[in-house]
C-alpha positions in Angstrom: 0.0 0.0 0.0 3.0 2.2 0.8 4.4 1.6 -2.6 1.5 2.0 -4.2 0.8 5.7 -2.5 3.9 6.7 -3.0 4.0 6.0 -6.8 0.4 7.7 -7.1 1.8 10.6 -5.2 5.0 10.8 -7.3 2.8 10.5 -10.3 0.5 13.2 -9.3 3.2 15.4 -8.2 4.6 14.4 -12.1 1.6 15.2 -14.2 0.8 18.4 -12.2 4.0 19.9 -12.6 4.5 18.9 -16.2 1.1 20.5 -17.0 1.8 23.5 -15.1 4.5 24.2 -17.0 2.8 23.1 -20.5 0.2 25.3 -19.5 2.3 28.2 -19.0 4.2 28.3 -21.5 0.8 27.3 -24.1 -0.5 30.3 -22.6 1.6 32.6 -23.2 2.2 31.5 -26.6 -1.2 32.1 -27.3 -1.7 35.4 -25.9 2.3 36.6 -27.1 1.1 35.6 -30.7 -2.6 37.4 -29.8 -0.8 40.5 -28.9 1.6 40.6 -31.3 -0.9 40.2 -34.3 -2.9 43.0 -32.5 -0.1 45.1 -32.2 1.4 44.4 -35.8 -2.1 45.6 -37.4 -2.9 48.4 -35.7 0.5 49.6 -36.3 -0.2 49.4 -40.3 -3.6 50.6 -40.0 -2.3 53.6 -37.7 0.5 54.6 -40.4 -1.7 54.0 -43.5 -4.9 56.3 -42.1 -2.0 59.0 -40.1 -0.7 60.8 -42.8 -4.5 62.0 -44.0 -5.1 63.4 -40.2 -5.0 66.9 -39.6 -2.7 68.2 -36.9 -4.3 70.0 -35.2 -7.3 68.4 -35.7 -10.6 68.5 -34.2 -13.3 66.0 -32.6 -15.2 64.9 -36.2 -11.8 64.0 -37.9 -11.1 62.4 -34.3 -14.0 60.3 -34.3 -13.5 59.2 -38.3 -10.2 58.4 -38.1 -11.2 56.4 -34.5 -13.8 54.3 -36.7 -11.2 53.5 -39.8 -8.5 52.1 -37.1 -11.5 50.3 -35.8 -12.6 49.7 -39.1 -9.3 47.2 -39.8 -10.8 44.2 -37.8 -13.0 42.7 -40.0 -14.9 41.2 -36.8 -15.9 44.1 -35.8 -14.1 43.4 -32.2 -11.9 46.5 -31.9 -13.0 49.3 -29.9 -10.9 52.2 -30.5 -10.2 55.8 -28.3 -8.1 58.3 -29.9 -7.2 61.5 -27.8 -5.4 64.7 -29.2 -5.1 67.8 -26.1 -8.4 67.9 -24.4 -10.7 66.1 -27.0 -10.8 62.5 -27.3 -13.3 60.6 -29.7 -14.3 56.6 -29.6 -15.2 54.6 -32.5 -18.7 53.4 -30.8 -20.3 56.3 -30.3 -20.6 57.2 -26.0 -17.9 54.3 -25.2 -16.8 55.0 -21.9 -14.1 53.1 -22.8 -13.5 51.5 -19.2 -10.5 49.0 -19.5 -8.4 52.2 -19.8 -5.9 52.5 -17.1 -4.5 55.3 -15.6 -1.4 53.6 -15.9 -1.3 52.7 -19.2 -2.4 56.3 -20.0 0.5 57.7 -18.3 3.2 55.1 -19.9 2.1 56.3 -23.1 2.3 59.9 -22.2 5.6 59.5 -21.5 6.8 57.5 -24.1 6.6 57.0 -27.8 6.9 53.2 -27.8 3.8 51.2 -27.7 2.7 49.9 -24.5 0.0 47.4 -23.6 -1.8 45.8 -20.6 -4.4 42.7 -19.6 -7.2 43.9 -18.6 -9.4 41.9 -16.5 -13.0 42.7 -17.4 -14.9 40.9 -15.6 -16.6 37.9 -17.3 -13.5 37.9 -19.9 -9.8 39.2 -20.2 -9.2 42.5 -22.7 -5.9 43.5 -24.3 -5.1 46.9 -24.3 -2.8 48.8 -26.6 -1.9 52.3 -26.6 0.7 54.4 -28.7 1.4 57.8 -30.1 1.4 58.7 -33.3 4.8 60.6 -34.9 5.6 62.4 -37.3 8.1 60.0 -39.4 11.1 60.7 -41.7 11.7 57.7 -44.0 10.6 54.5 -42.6 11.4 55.2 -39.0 9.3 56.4 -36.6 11.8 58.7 -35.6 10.1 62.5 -35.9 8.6 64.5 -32.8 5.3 63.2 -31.6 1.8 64.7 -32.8 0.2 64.5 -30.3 -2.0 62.1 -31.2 -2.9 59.1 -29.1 -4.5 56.2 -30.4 -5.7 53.1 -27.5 -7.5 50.1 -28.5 -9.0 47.3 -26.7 -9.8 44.0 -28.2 -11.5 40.8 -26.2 -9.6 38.1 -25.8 -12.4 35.6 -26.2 -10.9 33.2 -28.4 -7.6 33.1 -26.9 -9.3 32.3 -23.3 -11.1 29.4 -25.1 -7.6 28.1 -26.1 -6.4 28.4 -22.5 -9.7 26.5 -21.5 -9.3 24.2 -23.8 -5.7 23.7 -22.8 -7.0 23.6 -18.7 -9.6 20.6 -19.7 -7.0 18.9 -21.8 -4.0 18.8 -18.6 -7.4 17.6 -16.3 -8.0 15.0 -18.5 -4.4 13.5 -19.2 -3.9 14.1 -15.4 -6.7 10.8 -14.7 -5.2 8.5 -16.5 -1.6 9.3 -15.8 -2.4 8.7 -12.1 -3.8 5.1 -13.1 -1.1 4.3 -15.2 1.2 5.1 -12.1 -1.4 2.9 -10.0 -1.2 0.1 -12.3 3.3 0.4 -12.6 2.9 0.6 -8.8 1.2 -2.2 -8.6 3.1 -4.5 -11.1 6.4 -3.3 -9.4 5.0 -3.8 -5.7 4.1 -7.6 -7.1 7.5 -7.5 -8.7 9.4 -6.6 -5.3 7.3 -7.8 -2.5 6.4 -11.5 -3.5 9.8 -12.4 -2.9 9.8 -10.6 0.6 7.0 -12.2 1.4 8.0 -15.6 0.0 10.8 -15.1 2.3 9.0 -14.1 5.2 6.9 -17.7 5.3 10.3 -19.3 4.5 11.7 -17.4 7.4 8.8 -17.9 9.4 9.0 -21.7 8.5 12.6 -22.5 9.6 11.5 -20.8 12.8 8.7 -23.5 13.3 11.3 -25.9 12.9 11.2 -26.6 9.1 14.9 -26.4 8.7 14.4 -28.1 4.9 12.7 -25.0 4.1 14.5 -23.3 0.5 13.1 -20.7 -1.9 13.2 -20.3 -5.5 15.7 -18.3 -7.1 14.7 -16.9 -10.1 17.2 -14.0 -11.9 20.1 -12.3 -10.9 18.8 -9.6 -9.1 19.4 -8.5 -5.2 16.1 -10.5 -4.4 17.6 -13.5 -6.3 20.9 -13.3 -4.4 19.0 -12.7 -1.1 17.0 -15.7 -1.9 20.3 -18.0 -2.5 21.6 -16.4 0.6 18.9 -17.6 2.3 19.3 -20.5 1.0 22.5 -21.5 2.0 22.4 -20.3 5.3 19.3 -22.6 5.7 21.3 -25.5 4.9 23.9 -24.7 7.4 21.5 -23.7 10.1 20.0 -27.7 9.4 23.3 -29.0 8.9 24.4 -27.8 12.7 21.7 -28.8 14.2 21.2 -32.0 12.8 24.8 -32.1 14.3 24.0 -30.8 17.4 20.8 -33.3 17.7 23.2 -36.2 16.6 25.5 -34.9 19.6 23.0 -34.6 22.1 21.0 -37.6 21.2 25.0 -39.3 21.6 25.1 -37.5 25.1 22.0 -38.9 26.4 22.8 -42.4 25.0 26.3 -42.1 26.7 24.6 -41.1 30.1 22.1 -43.9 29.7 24.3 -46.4 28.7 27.3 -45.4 31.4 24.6 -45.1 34.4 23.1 -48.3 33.3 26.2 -50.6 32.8 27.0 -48.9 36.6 24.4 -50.2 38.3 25.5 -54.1 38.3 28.7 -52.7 39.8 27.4 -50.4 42.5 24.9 -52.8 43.6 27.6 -55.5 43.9 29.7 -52.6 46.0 27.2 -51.5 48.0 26.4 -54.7 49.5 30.2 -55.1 50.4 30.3 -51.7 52.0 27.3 -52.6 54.1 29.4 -55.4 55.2 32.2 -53.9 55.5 30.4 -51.0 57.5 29.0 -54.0 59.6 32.7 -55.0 61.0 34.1 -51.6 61.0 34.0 -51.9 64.8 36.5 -54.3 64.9 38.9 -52.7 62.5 41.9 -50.1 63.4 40.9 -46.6 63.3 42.6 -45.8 59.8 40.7 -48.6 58.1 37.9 -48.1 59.7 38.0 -44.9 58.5 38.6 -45.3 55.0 35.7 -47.9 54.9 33.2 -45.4 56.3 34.7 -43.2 53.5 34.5 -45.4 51.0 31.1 -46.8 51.7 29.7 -42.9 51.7 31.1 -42.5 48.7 29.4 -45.5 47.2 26.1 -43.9 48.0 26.9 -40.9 46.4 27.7 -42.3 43.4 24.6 -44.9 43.7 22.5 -41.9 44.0 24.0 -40.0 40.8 23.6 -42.9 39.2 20.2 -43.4 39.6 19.6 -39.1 38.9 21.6 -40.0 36.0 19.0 -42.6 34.8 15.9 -40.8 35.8 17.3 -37.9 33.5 18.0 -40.3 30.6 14.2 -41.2 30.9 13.2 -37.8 30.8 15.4 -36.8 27.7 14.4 -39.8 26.1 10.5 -39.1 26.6 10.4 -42.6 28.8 8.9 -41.2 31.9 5.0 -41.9 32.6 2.7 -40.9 35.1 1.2 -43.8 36.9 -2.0 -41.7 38.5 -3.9 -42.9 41.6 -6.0 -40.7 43.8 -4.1 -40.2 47.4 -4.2 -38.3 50.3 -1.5 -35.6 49.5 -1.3 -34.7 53.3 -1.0 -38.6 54.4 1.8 -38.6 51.2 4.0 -35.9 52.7 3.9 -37.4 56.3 5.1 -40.4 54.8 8.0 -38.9 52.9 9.1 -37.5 55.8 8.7 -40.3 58.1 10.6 -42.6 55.8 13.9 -40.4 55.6 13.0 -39.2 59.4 13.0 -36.1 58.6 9.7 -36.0 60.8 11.6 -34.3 64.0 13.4 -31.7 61.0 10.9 -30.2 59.6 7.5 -28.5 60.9 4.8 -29.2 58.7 1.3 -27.5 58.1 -0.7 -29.8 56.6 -4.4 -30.0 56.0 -6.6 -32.7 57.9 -6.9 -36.0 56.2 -8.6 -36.7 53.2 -9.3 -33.0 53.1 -7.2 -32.4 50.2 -7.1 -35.5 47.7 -6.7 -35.7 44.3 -4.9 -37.7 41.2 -1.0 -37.8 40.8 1.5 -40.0 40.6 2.5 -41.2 44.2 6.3 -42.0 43.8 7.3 -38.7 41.7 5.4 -36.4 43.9 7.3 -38.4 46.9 10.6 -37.7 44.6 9.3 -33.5 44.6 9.1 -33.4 48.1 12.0 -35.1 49.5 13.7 -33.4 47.0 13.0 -30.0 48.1 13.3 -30.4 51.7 16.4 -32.5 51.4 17.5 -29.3 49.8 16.5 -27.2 52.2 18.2 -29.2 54.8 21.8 -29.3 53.4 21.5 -25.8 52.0 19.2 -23.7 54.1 18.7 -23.6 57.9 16.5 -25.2 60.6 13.7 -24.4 61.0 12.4 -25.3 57.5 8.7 -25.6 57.0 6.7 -27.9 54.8 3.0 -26.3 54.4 0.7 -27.7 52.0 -3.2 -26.1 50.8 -5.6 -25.6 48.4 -4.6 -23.4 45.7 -6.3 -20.4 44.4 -7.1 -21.8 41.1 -10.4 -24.5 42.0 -9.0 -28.2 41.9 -5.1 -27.1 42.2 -2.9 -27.7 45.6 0.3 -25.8 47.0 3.5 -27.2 48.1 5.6 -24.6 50.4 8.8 -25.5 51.3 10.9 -22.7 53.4 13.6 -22.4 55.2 15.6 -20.3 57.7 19.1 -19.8 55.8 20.8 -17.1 53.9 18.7 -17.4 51.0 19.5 -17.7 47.2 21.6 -15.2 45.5 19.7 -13.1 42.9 21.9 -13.8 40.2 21.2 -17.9 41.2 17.7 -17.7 40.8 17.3 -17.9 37.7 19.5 -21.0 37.3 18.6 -23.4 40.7 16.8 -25.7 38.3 19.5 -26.0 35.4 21.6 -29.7 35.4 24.7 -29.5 37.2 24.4 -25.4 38.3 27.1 -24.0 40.7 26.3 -21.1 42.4 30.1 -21.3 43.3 32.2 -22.1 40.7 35.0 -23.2 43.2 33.0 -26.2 44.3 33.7 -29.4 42.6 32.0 -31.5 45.1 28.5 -31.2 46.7 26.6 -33.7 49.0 24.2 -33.6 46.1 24.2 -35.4 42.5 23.3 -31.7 41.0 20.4 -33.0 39.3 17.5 -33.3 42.5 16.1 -30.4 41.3 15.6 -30.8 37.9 14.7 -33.8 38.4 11.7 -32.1 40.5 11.1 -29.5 38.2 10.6 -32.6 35.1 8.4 -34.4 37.7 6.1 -31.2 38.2 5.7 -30.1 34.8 4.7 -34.1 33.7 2.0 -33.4 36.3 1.0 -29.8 34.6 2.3 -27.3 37.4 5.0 -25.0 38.4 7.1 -24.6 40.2 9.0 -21.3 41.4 12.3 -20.4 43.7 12.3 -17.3 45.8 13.6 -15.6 48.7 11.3 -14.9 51.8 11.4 -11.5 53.1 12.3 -11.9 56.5 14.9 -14.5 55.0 15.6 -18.1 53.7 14.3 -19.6 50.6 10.9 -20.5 49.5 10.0 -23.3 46.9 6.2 -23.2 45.9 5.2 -25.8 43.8 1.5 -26.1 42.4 -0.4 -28.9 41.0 -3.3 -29.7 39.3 -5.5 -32.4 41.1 -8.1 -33.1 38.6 -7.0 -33.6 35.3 -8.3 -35.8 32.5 -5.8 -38.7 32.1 -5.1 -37.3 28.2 -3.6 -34.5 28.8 -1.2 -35.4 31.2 2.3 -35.5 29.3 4.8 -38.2 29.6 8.5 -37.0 29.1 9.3 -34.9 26.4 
């Protein structure tokens, strides 16, 4: 639309000018070739009919010799005035002879050339031509003046039909010039802007994820090169990232496979730690020692192990939701109990069966240990576990807070990322570095959210919420 306007506008701006100026300049051919025919005849009439005027002369031979200029016009369109002292005669008898100026009266009273002037009468445009007549010597007007002053006006009737003429002609090449600009604008708007928009689904396209998306090329224009441009940097957009999936579908593999051929292993060592840890009374202290270490270590590693896996499921779109409606108050209790956290942590729950509704048992046990065991290692007693209705009908909130320091700002963002340090000096943590991701995976299978913060008196706040009654189809199941 733009385009098209602006062409239109150029266009108009175009044809109004150009007609302007072929108007002025047919104007005033017409009216400089009116004038000087005018001019050229009255001139021959005047020095023809002169020489038989007496000087002096009175009003009768002023009023004959006003009707033979007059006379020269054979359409009877001259009017003419001649003046000698104080007596003046007109061709038409009682002409008041109104288009005479004082101006033009006074040029030619002080000057022997011939002077003229448009006179605007009204209803139509009048030329006006005065001179004096002198004596001559030869062929040049050269002698003193006599005295007598001839003025004539003729009508310029025909002359402002050939202007008007002219006016309706620029109006009516003016129409379609503007249409003709329409129709280029259009054809080069379709010209310029099918491309661009051809480019703009394409683009549009490889951001939906339709990385084989290519355009036509067609000529050797900028278009055309923007279009093969395009082109190739489509293929090497789908070119790195079907090298980046192959890596990171090679990552997950390797983390399934490693955490997976572990297990055998670690089962086999924890059950000689837990002997081992059995008859570390009746070793020496430095044995004893290592033993204690070693067998810790072992459940670290167990525990990665198994994070590990649980991830692998998640990337690999694995992980279901096996619902079942539960009491989620009787749930968290038994979380607690089993780890015995029960004397850690002061709970506000609801009363049972006063807040029931359809998740999977094991993963929301997973959330919640996961959360308080965090708050535990990395927060300060007293945490809180609270638990209520949400505001949303059919939804329930998980609060776990605690007493600690809190979470940097610049860690917020970034406490449910794989792996995140908040101190990059730390190699080791208690953790595996994956518990709450893992929870984060586990609420959003369910539908809900779940949000870090810092409490404004102090510690850290995790508010998960969850959906309780949800039609089985819509739960997701991984990825």
């Amino acid at each position: 639309m733009r385009l098209v306007v602006a062409f239109a506008l150029v266009a108009a701006l175009t044809a109004a000018t150009t007609g302007a100026l072929t108007f002025r300049e047919a104007r005033t051919g017409v009216l400089q070739q009116s004038q000087d025919t005018v001019i050229k005849l009255l001139r021959t009439q005047i020095d023809r009919l002169a020489p038989e005027l007496p000087v002096p002369t009175g009003e009768f031979e002023l009023q004959r010799f006003a009707a033979d200029v007059a006379g020269a016009e054979p359409a009877g369109t001259w009017r003419v005035l001649v003046a000698y002292g104080g007596l003046s005669a007109t061709s038409a008898p009682d002409d008041p002879f109104e288009e005479l100026t004082p101006a033009l009266r006074a040029a030619v009273d002080s000057s022997t050339a011939t002077v003229f002037q448009r006179v605007d009468s009204g209803d139509h445009t009048s030329l006006v031509v005065g001179m004096s007549v002198v004596f001559t010597a030869g062929t040049a007007a050269t002698g003193p003046a006599s005295g007598v002053q001839v003025f004539l006006t003729v009508p310029q009737t025909t002359e402002q039909a050939y202007v008007d003429a002219l006016v309706t002609a620029v109006e009516r090449a003016t129409v379609p010039a503007l249409g003709l600009a329409v129709l280029l604008a259009l054809l080069a708007a379709r010209g310029v802007l099918r491309p661009v928009r051809a480019l703009r689904r394409a683009t549009r396209s490889i951001a939906e994820g339709r990385l084989d998306t290519r355009l036509d090329v067609n000529g050797s224009d900028e278009l055309a090169d923007l279009s093969h441009t395009f082109n190739e940097t489509a293929a090497a957009l789908e070119e790195s990232v079907a090298e980046l999936r192959g890596m990171e579908a090679r990552a997950r593999r390797f983390a399934a496979d490693v955490s997976h051929e572990l297990r055998t292993p670690l089962a086999a060592m924890s059950a000689v730690t837990d002997v081992l840890d059995e008859d570390a009374t009746h070793l020496d202290p430095d044995t004893a020692t290592a033993v204690r270490l070693i067998s810790e270590e072992t459940v670290k590693l167990a525990r990665l192990v198994d994070d590990l896996m649980e991830i692998s499921r998640f990337d690999a779109g694995a992980a279901v939701l096996h619902l079942d409606e539960i009491d989620l108050a009787e749930s968290l209790r038994r979380t607690l109990a089993t780890r015995a956290w029960t004397d850690l942590v002061d709970v506000r729950l609801p009363p049972p069966d006063a807040l029931r509704g359809r998740v999977d048992p094991r993963r929301l046990d997973v959330v919640v240990a996961n959360l308080v065991g965090n708050a535990l290692r990395h927060g300060a007693r007293p945490v809180h576990l609270r638990l209520y209705e949400g505001t949303d009908p059919g939804s329930a909130v998980i609060e776990v807070l605690d007493s600690g320091p809190g979470i940097p700002d610049s860690v917020l963002p970034h406490v449910f990322e794989r792996f995140y340090k908040s101190d990059t000096a730390r190699t080791r943590t208690e953790g595996s570095g994956l518990g709450l991701a893992i929870t984060a995976e586990n609420v959003r299978m369910h539908g809900g959210t779940v949000r870090a913060a810092n409490r404004p008196e102090g510690g850290a706040v995790f508010t998960v919420e969850l959906p309780l009654r949800r039609d089985e189809s819509t739960l997701g199941s991984g990825q």
